[in-house]
N, C-alpha and C positions, 0 to 999 in steps of 0.2 A: 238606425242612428242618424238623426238630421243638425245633431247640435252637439257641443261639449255637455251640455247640461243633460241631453237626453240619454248621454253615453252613461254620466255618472248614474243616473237613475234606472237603466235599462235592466238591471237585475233582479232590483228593489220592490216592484210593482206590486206586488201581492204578500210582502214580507208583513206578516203580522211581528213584527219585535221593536224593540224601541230603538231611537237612530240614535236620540241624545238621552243621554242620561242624568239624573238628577229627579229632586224629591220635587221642586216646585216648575223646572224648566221642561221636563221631558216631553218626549215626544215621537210615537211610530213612524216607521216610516210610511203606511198608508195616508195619516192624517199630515205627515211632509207634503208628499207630492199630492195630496188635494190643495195644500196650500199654495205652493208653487205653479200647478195647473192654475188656478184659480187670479194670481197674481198677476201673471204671465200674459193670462186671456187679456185682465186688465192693460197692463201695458202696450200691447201689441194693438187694442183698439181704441187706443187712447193716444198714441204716439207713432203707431207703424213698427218699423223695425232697421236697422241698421243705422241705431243712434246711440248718442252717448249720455249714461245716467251714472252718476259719481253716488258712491255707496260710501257713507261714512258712518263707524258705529264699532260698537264692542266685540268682540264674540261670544254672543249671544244666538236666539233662534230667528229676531229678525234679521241679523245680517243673512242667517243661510236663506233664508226665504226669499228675500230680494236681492242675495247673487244668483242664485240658483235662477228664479224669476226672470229676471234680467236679459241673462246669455240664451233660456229656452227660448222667451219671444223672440230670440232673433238682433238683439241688441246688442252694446258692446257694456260691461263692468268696470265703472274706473273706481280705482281703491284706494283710498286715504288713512293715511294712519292716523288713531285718533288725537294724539299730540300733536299736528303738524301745527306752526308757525302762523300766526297771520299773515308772513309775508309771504311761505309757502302755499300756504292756502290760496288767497290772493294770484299768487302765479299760475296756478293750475283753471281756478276760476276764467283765468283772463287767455289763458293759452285751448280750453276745452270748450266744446260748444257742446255743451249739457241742454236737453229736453228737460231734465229737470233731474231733481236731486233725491235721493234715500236718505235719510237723517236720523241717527235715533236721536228722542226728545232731550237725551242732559247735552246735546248739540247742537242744538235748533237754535239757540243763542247768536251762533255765530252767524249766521245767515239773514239779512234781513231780506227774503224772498218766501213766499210760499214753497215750504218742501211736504213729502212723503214722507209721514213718520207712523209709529206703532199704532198708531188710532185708523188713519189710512188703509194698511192694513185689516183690523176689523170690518171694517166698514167696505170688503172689497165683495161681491156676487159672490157664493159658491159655484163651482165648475167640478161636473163631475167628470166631463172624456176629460182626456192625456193629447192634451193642448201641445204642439212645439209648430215652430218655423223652421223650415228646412234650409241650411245655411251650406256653403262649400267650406271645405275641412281647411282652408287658406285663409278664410275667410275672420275677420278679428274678433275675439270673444271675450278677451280682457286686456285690460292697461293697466300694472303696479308699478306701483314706483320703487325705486332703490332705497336701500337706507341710506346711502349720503355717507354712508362709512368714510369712503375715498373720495370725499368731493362734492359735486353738487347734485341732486337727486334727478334723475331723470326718469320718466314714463318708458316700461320697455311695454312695446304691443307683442301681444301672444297669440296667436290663431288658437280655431279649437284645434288642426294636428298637432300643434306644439304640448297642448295639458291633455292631448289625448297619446298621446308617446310616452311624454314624461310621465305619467301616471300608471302607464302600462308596464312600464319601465322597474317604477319602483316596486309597484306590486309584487312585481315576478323576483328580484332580489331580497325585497323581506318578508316571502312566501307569506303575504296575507289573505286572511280568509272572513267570512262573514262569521265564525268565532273571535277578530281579533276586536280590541276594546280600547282606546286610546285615552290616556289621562292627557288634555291637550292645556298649556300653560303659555303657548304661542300665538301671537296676533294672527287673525285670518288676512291682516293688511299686507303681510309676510311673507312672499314666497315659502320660508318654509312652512310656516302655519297652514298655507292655505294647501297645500301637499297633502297633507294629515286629512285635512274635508276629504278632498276629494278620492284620495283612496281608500277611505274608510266606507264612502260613500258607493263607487262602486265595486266593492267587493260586500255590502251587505253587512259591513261594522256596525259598531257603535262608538261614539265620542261620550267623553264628561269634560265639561269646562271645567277648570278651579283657576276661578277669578278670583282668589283668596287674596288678600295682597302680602298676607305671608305665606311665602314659597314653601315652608317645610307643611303646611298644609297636606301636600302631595304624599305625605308619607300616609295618614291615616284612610288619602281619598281612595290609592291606589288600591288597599285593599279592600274598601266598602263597597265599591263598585267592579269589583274583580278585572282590574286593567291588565292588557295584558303588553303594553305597548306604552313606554315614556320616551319625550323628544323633548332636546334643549341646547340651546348654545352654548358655549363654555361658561361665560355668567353661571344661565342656569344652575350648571353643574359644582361652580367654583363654592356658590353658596348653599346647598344642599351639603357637600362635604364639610366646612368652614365651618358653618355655624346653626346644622341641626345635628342629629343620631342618625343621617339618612344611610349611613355605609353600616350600620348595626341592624341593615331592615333584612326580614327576608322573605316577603314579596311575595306569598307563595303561587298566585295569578301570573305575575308577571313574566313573558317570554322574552322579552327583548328591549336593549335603550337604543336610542341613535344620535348623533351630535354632530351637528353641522354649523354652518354659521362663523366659523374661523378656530386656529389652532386652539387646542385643549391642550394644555401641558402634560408632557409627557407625567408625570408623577401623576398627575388626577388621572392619567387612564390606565395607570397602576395599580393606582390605589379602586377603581371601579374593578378592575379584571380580576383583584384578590379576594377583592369583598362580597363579587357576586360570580363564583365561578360555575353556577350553574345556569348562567342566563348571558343570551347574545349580546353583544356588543356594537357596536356599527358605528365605525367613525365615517362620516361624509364629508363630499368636498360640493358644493353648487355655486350659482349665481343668477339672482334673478335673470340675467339677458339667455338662462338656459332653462325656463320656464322654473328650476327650483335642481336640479339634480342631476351631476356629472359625472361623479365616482363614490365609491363606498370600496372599506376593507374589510375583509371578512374575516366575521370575528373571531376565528381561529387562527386568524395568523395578526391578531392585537399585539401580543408581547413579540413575538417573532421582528414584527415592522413596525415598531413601534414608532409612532410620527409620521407615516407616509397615511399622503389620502386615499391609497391603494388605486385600482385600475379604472377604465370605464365602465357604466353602470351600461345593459343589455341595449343595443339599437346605438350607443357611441361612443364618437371614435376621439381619443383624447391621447393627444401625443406633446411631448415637449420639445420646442422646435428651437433653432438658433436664429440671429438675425440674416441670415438667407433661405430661412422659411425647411432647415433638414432636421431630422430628429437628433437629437443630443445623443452622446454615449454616455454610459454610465460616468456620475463623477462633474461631467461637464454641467453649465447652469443652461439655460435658458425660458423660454414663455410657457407656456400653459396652453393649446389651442385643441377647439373642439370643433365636431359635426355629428350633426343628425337630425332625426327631425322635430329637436327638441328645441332648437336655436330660433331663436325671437325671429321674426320679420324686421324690426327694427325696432330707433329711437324716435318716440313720439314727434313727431313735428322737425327731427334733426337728422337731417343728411348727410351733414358734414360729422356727427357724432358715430352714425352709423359706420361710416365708410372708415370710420378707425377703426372700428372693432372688430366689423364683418367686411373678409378680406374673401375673396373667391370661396364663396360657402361655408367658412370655416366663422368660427369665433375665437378671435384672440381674447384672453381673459386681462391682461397686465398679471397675473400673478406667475412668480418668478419661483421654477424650482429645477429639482435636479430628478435623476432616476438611480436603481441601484443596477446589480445584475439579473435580476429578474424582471425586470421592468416596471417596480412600485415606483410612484411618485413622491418625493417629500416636496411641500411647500419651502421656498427658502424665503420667500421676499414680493412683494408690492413694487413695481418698475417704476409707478406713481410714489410710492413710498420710501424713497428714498432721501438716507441722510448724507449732507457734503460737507463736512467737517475738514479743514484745511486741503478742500479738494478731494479728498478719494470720496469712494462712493462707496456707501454700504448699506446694509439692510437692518432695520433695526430688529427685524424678528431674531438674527442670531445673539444682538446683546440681553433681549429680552427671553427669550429660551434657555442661555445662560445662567441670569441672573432668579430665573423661575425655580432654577432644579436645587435651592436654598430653603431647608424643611420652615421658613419664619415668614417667609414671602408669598401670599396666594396670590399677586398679580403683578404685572408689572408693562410698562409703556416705555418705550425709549423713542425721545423728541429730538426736533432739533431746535434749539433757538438762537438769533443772532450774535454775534461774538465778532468783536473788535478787530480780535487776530487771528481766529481761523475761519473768520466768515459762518461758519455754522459749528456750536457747541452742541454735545452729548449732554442730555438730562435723563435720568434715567426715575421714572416717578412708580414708587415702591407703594404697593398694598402690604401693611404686616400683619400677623400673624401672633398678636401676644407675643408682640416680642420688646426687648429693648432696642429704642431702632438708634441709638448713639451705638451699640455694638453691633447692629444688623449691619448700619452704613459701614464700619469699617469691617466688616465681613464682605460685602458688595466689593467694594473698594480689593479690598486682597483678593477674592477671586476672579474679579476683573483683571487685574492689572498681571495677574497669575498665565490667567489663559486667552487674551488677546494684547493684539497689538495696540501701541500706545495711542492709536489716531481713533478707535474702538473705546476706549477704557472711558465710561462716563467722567464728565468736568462735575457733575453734579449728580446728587440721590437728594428724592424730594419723597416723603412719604404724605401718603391721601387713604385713611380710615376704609372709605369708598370711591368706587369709580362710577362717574356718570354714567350711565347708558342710553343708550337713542332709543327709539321707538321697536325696534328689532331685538332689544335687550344686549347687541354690542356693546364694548367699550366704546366709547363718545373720546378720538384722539381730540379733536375740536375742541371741544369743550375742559379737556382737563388741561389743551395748551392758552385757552381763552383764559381760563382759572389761574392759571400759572403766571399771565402776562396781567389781567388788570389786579391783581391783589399786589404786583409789585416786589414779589419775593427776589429777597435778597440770593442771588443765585452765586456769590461767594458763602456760602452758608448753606446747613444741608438743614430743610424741612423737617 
């Protein structure tokens, strides 16, 4: 093993079955790694090796070929989501010193430079030895960025030990094997997305894309292609229950979900536990600055802990600490901190970013929770995320966790916006459900005012059909508080 990429492939070599799946996309995994060899060769004699080439594109089979590509010669993968901004764009352009660029063609637009796209490709030698550069396990093999969920997007660099840990990691907890089959509906620009490659990859899987742009799609793919593995953020999940027949499915392929990416309301993981009781469940907790994966609960103790992101996933160590760095006791709140050797080297190009987050080896997350007496984790709170409403300070996940457990309500966001007299007001912006929302708001309204304190009890309920999502398929807080402020809404008045 000389590279992250040679790890993923090292099992693969002689596997006559197909990697991806699909009637017009597919593809072995012999005629993969001739591709990748072949690319590779290219790159490496074209450019050298410990350089940086920005990979922009769908999930498709040329992104895997030219990430894959990429980190064997010896190089580093930076990954763009394909949404990003022109001024995001822009920033990254001007902060990375790119040898050159991956583009798929409906993105070449944006670039006025010669890039590498799918014709390139074509047009590369065939290579038939097993091409790699032999790189130190320290050594950096990818750059992804954040989704910007909490803030402003930053580059976390990964060595291969980090996606060579993290990988080995997950494998071993959602016992995968080269029978499992993943239906994959998540960007590879994605920490979690690109989780999914790569163990599927070195365990001898197979993936199917469905780049459907309607998501309930996934109910008839699951079965056509015998999946035996689906992955989704709570979105994912909210809209498969919402608004297809996907809880009336019964999957017969299928072993197991898993859901990461931020809390899932307790009711949707009720309602997934009733509906599919003979299939695993896996709720997770990650963070891109931990290559993709930090905890998982196991899915026999779902209903039991219901809401906890359960323990450390195999290789680390995840404790809740107070602000003099000891672990909490049951009950009490504090941080989120993690180790192993899954924890990023840092933030691209930022020292002073680094040095907040990774503290004497450890990773502090900013996510704020508690333990029980067994030592599960629940999520309570975002340290960055917090609302100050005539001064106290509080978390909007518990008005929002509240206000969820209302059978008319599939989502909900609690904001803060500025206010005259307590400096920052409670907005609480409602997804409904077919429902009346003139009786929903005074439903909110009474069970707010019911079971928190009056500094908690939203000033306002604003309902939104849908909720934006970023490129990660989050909810966008940004974006629904930008929505909020330039339309002007009357915020004496409920939406």
């Amino acid at each position: 093993m000389s590279n992250f990429a040679s790890y993923l492939l090292e099992n693969c070599q002689n596997l006559d079955k197909d990697f991806l799946l699909g009637t017009n996309v597919g593809i072995k995994y012999r005629e993969l790694i001739k591709s990748v060899n072949s690319l590779a060769t290219y790159i490496y004699n074209n450019y050298g090796s410990d350089k940086e080439f920005l990979l922009l594109s769908e999930n498709n089979l040329f992104f895997i070929i030219c990430y894959l590509s990429i980190i064997k010669s010896g190089n580093i993968a930076v990954l763009v989501e394909t949404k990003i901004s022109d001024k995001d764009l822009m920033n990254i352009l001007s902060q990375c010193n790119f040898s050159n660029y991956f583009v798929q063609n409906v993105f070449k637009s944006r670039f006025n430079k010669n890039i590498l796209d799918e014709q390139t490709l074509k047009s590369i030698p065939i290579v038939e030895n097993n091409f790699t550069i032999n790189r130190d396990l320290e050594d950096t093999a990818i750059i992804i960025f954040t989704s910007g969920s909490t803030g402003e997007k930053k580059g976390v660099v990964l060595s291969n030990k980090n996606l060579i840990a993290n990988t080995e990691s997950i494998i071993c907890y959602l016992n995968l094997t080269s029978n499992d089959r993943m239906c994959l509906v998540l960007p590879f620009f994605y920490c979690y997305g690109a989780s999914l490659l790569h163990t599927h990859l070195r365990v001898g899987g197979s993936i199917f894309f469905s780049n459907n742009i309607f998501l309930g799609s996934v109910i008839s793919e699951i079965d056509k292609y015998e999946c035996t593995g689906f992955a989704g953020v709570p979105s994912t999940y909210q809209i498969l229950i919402n608004k297809t027949n996907f809880l009336k499915q019964g999957f017969p392929s299928l072993r197991y979900f898993t859901q990461a990416g931020g809390h899932l309301a307790n009711k949707f993981l009720k309602m997934m536990a009733d509906s599919f009781p003979g299939k695993q469940f896996f709720v997770m907790y990650g963070a891109t600055e931990a290559t993709a994966r930090l905890s998982y609960l196991p899915p026999h103790l779902l209903k039991e802990k219901m809401g906890s992101i359960g323990k450390g996933i195999p290789g680390v160590s995840l404790e809740v600490v107070d602000s003099w760095d000891c672990p909490i006791k049951p009950g009490e709140e504090g941080e989120i901190a993690a180790s192993g050797d899954n924890i990023m080297k840092c933030y691209y190009k930022d020292p002073d970013g680094t040095r907040e987050v990774i503290k004497n080896g450890r990773l502090y997350t900013g996510d704020l929770a508690t333990i029980d007496n067994d030592g599960y984790i629940f999520v309570t709170g975002r340290s960055k995320n917090i609302l100050k409403p005539a001064g106290y300070r509080i978390s909007p996940k518990e008005i929002e966790d509240l206000i969820m457990t209302l059978d008319y309500v599939s989502g909900c966001v609690a904001l803060g916006l500025p206010d005259d007299i307590l400096g920052e007001s409670v907005v609480a912006v409602v997804q409904p459900i077919n429902a009346n929302v003139e009786e929903l708001k005074d439903e909110i309204l009474s069970l707010c005012k019911r079971l928190l304190p009056s500094y908690k009890i939203p000033a306002t309920v604003i309902f939104m059909n849908n909720f934006p999502l970023n490129s990660s398929n989050k909810i966008d807080r940004n974006k629904i508080l930008e929505y909020i402020t330039s339309t002007k809404m009357d915020l004496n008045t409920y939406g």
